[in-house]
C-alpha positions as CSV (number, residue, x, y, z in Angstrom):
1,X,0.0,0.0,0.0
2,X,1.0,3.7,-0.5
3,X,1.2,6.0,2.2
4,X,0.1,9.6,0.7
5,X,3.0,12.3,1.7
6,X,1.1,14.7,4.1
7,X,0.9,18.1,3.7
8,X,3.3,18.7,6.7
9,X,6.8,18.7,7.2
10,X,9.1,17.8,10.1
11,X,12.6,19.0,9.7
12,X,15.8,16.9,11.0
13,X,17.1,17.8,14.4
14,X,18.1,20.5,16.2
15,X,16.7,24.2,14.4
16,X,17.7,22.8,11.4
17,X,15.0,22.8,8.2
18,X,16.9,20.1,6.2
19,X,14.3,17.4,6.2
20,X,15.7,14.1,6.6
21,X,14.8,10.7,4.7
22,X,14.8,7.6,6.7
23,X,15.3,4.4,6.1
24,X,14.4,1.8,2.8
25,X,11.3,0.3,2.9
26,X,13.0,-3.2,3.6
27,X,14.2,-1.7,7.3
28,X,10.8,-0.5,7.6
29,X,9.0,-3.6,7.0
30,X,11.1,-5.5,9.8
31,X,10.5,-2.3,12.1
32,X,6.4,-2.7,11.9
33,X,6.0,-6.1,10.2
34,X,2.2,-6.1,10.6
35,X,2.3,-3.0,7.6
36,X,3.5,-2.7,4.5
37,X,5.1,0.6,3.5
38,X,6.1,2.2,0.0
39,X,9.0,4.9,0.2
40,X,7.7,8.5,-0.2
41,X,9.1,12.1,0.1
42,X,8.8,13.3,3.6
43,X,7.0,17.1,3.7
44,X,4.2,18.8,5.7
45,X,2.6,21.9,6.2
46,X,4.4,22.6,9.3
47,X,8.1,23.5,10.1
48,X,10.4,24.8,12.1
49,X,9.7,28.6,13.1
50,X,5.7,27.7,12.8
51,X,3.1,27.8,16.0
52,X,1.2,24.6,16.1
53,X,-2.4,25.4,15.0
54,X,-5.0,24.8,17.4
55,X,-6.9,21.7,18.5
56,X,-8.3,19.4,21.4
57,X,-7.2,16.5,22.6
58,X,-8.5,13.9,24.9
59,X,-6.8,11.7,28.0
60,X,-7.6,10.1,31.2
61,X,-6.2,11.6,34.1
62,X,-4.8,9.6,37.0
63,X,-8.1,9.4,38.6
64,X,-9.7,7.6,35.9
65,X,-11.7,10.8,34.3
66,X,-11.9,11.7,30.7
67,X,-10.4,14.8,30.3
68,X,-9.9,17.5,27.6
69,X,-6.9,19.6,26.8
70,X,-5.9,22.2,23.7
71,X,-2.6,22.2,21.9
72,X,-2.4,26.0,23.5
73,X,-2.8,24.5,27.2
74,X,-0.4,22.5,26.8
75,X,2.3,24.7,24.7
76,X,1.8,28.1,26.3
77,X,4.5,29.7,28.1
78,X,6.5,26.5,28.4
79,X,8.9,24.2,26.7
80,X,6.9,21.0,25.5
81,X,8.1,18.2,23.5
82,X,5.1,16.3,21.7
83,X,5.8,13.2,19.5
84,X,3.1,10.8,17.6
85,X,3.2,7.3,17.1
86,X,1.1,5.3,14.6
87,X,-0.9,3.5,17.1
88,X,-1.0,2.4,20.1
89,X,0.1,-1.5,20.9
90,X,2.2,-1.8,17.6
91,X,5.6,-3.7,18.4
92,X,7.7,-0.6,18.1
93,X,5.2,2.4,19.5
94,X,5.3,-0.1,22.8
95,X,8.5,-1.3,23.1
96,X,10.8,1.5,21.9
97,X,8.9,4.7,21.2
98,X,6.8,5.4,23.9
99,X,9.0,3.5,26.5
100,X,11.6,5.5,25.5
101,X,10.6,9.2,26.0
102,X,9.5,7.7,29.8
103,X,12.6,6.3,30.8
104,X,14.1,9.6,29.6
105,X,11.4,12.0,31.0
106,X,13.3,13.2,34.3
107,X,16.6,14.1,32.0
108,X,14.6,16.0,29.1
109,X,12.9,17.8,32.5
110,X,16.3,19.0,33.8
111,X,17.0,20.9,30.5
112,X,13.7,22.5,30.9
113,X,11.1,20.6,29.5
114,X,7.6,21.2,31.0
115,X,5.8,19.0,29.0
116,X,6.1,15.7,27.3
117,X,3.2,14.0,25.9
118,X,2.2,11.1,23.2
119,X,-0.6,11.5,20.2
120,X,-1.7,8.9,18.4
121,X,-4.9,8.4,16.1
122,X,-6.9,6.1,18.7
123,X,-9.3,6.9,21.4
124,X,-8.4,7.9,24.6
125,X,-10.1,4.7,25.8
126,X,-7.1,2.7,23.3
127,X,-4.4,5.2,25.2
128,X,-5.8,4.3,28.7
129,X,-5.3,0.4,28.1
130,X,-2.1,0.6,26.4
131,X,-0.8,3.2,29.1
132,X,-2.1,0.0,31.8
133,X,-0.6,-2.4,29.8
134,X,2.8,-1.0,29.7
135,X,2.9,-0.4,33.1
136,X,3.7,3.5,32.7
137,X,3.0,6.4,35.0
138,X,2.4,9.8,34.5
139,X,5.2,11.0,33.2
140,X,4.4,11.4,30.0
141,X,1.0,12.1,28.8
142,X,-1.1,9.9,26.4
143,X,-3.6,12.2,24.1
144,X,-6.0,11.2,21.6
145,X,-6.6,12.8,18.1
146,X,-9.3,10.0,17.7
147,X,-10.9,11.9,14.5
148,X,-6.9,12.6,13.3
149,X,-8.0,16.5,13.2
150,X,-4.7,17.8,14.9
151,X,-2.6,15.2,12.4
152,X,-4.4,16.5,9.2
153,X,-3.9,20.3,10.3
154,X,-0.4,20.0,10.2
155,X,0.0,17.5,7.7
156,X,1.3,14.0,9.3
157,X,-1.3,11.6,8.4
158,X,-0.6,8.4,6.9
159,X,-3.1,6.1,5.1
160,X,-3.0,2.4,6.3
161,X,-6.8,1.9,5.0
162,X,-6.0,-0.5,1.9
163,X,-3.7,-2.4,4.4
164,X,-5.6,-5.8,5.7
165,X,-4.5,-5.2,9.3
166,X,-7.2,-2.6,9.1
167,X,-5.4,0.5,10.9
168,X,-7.5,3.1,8.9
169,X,-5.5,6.7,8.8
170,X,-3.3,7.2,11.1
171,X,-0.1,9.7,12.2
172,X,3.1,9.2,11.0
173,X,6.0,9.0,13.4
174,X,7.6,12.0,14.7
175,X,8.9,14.0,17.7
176,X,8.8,17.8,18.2
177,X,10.2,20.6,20.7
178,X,8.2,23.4,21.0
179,X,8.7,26.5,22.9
180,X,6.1,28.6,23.3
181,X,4.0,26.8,20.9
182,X,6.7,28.0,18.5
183,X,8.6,24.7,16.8
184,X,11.9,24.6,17.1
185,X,12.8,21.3,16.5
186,X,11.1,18.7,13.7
187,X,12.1,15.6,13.4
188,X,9.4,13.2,11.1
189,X,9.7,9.7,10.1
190,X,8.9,7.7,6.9
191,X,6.2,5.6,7.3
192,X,6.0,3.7,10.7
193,X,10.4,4.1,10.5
194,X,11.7,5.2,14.2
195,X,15.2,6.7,13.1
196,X,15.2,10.4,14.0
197,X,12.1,10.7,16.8
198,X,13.5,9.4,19.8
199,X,14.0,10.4,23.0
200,X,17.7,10.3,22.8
201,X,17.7,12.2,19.5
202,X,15.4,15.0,21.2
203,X,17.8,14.8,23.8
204,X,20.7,15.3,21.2
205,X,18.8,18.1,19.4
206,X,18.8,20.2,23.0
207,X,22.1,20.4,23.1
């Protein structure tokens, strides 16, 4: 199946616009085995210098309440760092992604970071299991685009619906640092790759 290029772009790392290709569609089939992906050029309708667009997003709290928060809530005033996966439970979003940016929450919080949350196109009911299943805290928040309208508005979405495993649209992969609201830091992956979005490049990119 082809995934579409979005309309949005994430840059490499640091405040750098270069965008960055990753890797061949062979290293991206043993990455997410369950999906088959065709090389495409990586752009969207965001980059670096840009202020994310506006939207609501939806999470349980710690108490077990569905809650709503806004890209601005969670951007204003503060250094956030907010990176997408294509979906929760899929081999590498659970076991290198998302694990990731926890085990390296406290560190990217001594350089400033305020904020460090997860989207991905599934309900916040989805997030709430996986985020039991995985044993994780609070440290990093779990937040549902389930309609995809903050992926579409700046461009990531990527179109598994011809794909038998039945994922629909979903968000490409890809981490960014915000300050402000403001991006300063894009890094966005082919396809379901997970070469340039991590927590130690984010980490990197800080420097």
């Amino acid at each position: 199946m082809a995934a579409t290029a979005p309309s949005l772009a994430f840059s490499g790392v640091s405040s750098a616009t270069k965008l960055h290709r990753t890797s061949s569609s062979s290293s991206l089939r043993s990455r997410f085995p369950c999906v088959k992906f065709k090389s495409s050029k990586i752009t969207a309708t965001i980059s670096v210098g840009d202020k994310l667009p506006e939207s609501t997003l939806s999470y349980f709290d710690s108490d077990g309440e569905l809650q709503t928060t806004s890209i601005s809530d969670l951007t204003k005033s503060k250094k956030s760092i907010l990176f997408a996966v294509p979906g929760a439970f899929t081999p590498t979003c659970s076991q290198k992604h998302l694990p990731g940016f926890v085990e390296k929450s406290a560190e990217l919080r001594s350089k400033g970071v305020n904020t460090i949350a997860c989207i991905s196109v599934n309900d916040a009911f989805v997030l709430k299991a996986w985020k039991a299943d995985l044993k994780i805290g609070d440290d990093v928040l779990l937040l549902s685009d389930g309609n995809g309208d903050f992926t579409k508005a700046i461009g990531c979405e990527l179109d598994l619906s011809d794909n038998p495993v039945g994922l629909g649209v979903r968000s490409r992969r890809y981490a960014m640092l915000l300050e402000d609201g403001v991006v300063k830091v894009l890094n966005l992956e082919e396809g379901g790759a997970f070469t340039s979005s991590s927590a130690e490049d984010m980490l990197a990119a800080m420097f």
